[in-house]
C-alpha positions in Angstrom: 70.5 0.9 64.6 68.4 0.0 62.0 64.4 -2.1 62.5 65.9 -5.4 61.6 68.6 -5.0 64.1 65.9 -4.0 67.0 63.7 -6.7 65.8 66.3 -9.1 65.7 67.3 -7.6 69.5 63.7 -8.0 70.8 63.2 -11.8 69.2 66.3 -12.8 71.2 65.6 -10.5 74.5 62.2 -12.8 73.9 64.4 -15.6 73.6 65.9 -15.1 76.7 63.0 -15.1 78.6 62.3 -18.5 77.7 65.1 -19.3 80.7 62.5 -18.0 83.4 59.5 -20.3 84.2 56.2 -19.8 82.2 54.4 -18.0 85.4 56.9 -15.5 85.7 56.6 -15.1 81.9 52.9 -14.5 82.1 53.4 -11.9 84.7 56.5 -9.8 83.8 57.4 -10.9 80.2 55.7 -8.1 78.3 56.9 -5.3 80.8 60.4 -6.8 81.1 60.4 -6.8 77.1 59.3 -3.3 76.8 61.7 -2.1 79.3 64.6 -3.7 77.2 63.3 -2.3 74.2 63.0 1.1 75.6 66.8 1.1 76.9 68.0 -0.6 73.4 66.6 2.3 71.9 68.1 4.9 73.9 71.3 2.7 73.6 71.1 2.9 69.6 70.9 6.9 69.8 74.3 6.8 71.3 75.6 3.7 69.1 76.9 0.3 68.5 79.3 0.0 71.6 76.6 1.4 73.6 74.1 -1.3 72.0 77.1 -3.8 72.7 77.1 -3.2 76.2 74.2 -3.3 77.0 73.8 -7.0 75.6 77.1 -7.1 77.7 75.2 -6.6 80.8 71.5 -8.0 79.4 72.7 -11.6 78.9 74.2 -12.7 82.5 71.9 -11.2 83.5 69.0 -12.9 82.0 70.9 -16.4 82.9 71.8 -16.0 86.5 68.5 -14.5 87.3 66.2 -16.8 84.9 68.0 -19.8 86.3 67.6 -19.0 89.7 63.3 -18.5 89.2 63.9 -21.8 88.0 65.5 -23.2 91.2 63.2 -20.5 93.4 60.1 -22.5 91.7 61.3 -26.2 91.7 61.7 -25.0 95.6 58.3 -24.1 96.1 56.8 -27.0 93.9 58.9 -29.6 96.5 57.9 -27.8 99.5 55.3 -30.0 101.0 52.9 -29.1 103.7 54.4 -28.6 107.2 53.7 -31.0 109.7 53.4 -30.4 113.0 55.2 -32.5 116.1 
């Protein structure tokens, strides 16, 4: 896989990020990024299917889990103090 290809893979991993909240972008964005591009590289050495699944696998992935940081954080944000009885 050529540069532009991995480039254009890393600007939409990045894009996918965007579906997690801005903390847990702040903390694991960079490393999460770097991990993806370190298997997208090993996936290019085999070839294009292997590059192919892997997005396969990447994208659900990236939905189900950023959407559910999103509902894990609009929980905490609407958990108030406890009161006690």
């Amino acid at each position: 896989m050529s540069e532009p290809r991995v480039g254009r893979s890393e600007r939409l991993y990045r894009l996918l990020l965007g579906i997690f909240p801005p903390r847990f972008r702040e903390l694991y964005g960079s490393d999460a990024a770097e991990l993806f591009l370190d298997r997208l590289k090993e996936a290019c050495v085999v070839g294009a299917w292997s590059v192919a699944w892997l997005w396969v696998k990447t994208i659900p992935n990236m939905v189900v889990h950023g959407a559910l940081e999103r509902l894990s954080e609009i929980g905490r944000r609407s958990d108030g103090p406890e009161l006690s009885t």
